[in-house]
DRENPA-3360 file (N, C-alpha, C; in nm, 2 decimals, always signed):
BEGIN
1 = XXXXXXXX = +1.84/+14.53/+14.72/+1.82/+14.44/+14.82/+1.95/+14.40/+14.88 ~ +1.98/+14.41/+15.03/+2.08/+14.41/+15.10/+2.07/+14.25/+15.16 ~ +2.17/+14.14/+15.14/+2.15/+14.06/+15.25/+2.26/+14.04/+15.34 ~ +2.23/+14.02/+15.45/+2.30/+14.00/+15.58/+2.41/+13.87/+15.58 ~ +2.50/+13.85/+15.61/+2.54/+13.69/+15.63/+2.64/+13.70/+15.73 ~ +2.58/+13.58/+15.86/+2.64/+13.61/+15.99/+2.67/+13.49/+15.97 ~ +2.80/+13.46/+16.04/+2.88/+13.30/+16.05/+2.85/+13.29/+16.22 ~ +2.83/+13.13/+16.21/+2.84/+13.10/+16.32/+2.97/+13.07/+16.39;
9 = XXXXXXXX = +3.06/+13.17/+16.47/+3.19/+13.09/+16.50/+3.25/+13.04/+16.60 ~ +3.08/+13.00/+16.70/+3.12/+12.98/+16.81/+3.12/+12.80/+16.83 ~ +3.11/+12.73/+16.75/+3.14/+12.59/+16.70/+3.02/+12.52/+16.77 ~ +3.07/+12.39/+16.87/+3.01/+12.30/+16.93/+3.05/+12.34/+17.08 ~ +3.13/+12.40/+17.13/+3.14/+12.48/+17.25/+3.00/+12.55/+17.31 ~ +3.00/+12.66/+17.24/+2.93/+12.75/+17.17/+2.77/+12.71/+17.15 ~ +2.72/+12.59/+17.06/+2.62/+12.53/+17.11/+2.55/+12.44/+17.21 ~ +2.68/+12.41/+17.30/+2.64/+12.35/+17.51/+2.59/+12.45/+17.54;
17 = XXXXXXXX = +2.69/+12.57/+17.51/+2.66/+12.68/+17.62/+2.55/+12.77/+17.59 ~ +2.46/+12.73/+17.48/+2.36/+12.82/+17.42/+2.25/+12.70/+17.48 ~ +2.25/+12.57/+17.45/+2.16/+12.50/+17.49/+2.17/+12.49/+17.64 ~ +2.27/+12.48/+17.75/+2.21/+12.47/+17.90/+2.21/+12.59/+17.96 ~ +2.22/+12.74/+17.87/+2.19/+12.81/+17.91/+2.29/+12.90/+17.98 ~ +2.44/+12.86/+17.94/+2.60/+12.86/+18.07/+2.68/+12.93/+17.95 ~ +2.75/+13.03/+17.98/+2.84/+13.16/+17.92/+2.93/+13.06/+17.84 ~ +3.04/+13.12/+17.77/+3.11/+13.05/+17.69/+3.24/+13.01/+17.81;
25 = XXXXXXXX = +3.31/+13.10/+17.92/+3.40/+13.09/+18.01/+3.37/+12.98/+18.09 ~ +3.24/+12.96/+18.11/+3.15/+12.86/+18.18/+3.17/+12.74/+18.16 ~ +3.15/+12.72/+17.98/+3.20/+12.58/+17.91/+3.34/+12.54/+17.96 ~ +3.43/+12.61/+17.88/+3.56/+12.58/+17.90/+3.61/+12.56/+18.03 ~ +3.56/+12.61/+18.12/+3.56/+12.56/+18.28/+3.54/+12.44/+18.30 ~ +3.40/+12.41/+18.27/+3.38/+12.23/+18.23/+3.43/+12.17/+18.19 ~ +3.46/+12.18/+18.06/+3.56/+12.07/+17.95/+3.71/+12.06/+18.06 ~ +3.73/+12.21/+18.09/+3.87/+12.16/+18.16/+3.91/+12.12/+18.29;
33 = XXXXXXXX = +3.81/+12.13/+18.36/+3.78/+12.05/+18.50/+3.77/+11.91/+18.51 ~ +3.76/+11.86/+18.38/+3.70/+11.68/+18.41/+3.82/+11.64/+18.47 ~ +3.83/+11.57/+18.57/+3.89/+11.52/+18.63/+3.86/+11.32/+18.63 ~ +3.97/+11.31/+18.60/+3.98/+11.14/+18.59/+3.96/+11.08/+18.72 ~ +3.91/+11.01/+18.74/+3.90/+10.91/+18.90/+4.03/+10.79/+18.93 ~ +4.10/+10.79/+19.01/+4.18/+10.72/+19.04/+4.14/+10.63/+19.13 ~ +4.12/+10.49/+19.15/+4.11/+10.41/+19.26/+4.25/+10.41/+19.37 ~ +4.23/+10.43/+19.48/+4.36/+10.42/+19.56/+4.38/+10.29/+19.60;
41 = XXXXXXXX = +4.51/+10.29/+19.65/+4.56/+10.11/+19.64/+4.52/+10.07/+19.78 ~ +4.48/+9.95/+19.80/+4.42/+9.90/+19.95/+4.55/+9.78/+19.98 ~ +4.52/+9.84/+20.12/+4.62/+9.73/+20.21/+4.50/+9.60/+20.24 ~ +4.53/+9.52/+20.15/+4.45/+9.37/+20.21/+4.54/+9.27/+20.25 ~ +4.44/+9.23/+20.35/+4.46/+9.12/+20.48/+4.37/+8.98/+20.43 ~ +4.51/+8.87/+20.47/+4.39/+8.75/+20.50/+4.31/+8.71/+20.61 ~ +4.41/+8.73/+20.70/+4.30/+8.72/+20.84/+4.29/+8.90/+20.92 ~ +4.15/+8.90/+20.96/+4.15/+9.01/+21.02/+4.17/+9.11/+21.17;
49 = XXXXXXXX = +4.25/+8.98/+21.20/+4.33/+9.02/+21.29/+4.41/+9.10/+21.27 ~ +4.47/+9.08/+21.09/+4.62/+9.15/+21.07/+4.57/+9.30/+21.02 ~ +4.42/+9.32/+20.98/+4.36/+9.45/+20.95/+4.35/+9.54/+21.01 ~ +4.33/+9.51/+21.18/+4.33/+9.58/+21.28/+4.44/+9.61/+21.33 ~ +4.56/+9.55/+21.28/+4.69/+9.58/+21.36/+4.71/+9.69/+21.25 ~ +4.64/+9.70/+21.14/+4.68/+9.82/+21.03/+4.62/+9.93/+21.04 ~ +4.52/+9.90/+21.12/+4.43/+10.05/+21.13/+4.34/+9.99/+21.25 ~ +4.39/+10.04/+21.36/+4.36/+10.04/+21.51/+4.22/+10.10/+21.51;
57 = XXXXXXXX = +4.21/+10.25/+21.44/+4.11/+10.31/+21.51/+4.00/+10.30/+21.40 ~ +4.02/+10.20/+21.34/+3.90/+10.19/+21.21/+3.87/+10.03/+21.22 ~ +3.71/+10.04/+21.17/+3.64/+9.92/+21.16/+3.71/+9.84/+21.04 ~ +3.74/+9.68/+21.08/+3.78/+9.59/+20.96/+3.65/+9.54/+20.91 ~ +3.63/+9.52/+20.81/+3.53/+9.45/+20.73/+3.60/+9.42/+20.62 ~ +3.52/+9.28/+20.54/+3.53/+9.22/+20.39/+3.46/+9.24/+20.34 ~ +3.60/+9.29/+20.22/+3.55/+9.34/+20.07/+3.57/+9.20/+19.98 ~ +3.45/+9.20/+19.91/+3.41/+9.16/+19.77/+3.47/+9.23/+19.69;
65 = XXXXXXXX = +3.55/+9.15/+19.60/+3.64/+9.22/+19.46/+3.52/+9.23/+19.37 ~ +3.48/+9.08/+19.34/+3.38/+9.05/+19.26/+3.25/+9.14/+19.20 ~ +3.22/+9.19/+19.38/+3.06/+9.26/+19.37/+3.09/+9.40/+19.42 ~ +3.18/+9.41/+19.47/+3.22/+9.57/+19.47/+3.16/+9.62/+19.62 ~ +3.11/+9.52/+19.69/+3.06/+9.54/+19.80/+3.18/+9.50/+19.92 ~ +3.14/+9.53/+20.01/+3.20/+9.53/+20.13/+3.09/+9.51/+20.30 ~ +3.12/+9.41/+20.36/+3.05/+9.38/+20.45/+3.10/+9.40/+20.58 ~ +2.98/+9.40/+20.74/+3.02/+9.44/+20.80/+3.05/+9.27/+20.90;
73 = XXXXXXXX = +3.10/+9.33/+21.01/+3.11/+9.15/+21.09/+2.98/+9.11/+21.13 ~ +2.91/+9.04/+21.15/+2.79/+8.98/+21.19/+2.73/+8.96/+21.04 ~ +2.76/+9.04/+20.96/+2.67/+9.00/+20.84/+2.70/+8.87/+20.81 ~ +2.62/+8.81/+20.68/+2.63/+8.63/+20.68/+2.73/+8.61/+20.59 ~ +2.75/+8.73/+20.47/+2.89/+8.68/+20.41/+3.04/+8.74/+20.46 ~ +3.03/+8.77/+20.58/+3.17/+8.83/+20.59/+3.26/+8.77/+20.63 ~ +3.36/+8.75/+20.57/+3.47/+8.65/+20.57/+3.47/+8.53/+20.48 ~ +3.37/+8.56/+20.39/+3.32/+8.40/+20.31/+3.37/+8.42/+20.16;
81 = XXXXXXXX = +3.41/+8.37/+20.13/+3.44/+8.38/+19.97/+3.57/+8.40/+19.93 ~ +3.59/+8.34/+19.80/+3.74/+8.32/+19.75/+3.83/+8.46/+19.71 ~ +3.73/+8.52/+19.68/+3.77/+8.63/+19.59/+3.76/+8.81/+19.64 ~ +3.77/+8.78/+19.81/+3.75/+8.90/+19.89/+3.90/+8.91/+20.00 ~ +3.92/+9.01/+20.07/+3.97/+9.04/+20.15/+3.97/+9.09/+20.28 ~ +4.03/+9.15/+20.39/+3.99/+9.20/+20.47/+4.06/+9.34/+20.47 ~ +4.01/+9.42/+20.45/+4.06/+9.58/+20.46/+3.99/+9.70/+20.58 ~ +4.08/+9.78/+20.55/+4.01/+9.92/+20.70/+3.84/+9.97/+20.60;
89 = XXXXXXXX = +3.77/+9.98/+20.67/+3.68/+10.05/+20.61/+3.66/+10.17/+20.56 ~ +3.77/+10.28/+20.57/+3.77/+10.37/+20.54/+3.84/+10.40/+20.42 ~ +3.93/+10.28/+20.40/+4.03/+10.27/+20.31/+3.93/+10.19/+20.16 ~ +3.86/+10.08/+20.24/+3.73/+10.07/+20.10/+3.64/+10.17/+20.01 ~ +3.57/+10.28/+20.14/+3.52/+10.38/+20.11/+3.60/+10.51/+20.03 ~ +3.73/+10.51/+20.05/+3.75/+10.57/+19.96/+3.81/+10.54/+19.81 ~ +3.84/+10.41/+19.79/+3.85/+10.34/+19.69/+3.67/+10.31/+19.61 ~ +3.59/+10.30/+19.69/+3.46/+10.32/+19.56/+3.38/+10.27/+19.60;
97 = XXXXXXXX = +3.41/+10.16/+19.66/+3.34/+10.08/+19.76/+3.22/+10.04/+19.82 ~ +3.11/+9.97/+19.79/+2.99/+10.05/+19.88/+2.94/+9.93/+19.98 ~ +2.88/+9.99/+20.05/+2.83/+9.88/+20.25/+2.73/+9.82/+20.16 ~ +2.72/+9.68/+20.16/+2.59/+9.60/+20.13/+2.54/+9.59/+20.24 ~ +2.42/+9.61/+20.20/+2.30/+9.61/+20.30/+2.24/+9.48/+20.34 ~ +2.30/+9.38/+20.29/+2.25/+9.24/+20.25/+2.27/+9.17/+20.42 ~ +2.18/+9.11/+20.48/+2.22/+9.02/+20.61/+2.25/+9.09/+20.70 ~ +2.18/+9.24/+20.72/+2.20/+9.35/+20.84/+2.08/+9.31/+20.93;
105 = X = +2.11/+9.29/+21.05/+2.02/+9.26/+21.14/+2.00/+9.35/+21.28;
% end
């Protein structure tokens, strides 16, 4: 009686790429692609006068540190609160930023 004995040597790699179905070159593409997220640094303003002298051709709105949100002018919190700023809106959006929908009319 002959018995067979096969090692497994393709580790914990090896079982991602067996369970979602994705080659072994596949994995290690993943693992080494993660890419870390950087916040970029924002130019904040107290009055938003001085936001638009920073970025002429972009909308100023206030950002919320606190809530991560950012409002537009007419909304009911913008400009209100201790713990916000006034920044370009494009410069929010790509720091992480997201438009509350809160008080859109």
């Amino acid at each position: 009686m002959r018995v067979k004995i096969v090692a497994n040597s393709t580790g914990r790699r090896g079982q991602l790429a067996a369970r979602f179905g994705i080659g072994l070159p596949a994995t290690i593409v993943l693992f080494c692609s993660a890419q870390q997220t950087v916040a970029l640094p924002l130019t904040s303003f107290r009055y938003d006068a001085q936001a638009q002298r920073h970025c002429p051709g972009d909308t100023v709105v206030w950002l919320d540190f606190r809530r991560g949100r950012y409002y537009l002018k007419g909304q009911s919190r913008y400009g209100r609160g201790l713990d916000g700023s006034f920044v370009c809106r494009n410069e929010a959006r790509d720091s992480g930023y997201r438009r509350s929908l809160l008080g859109l009319r």
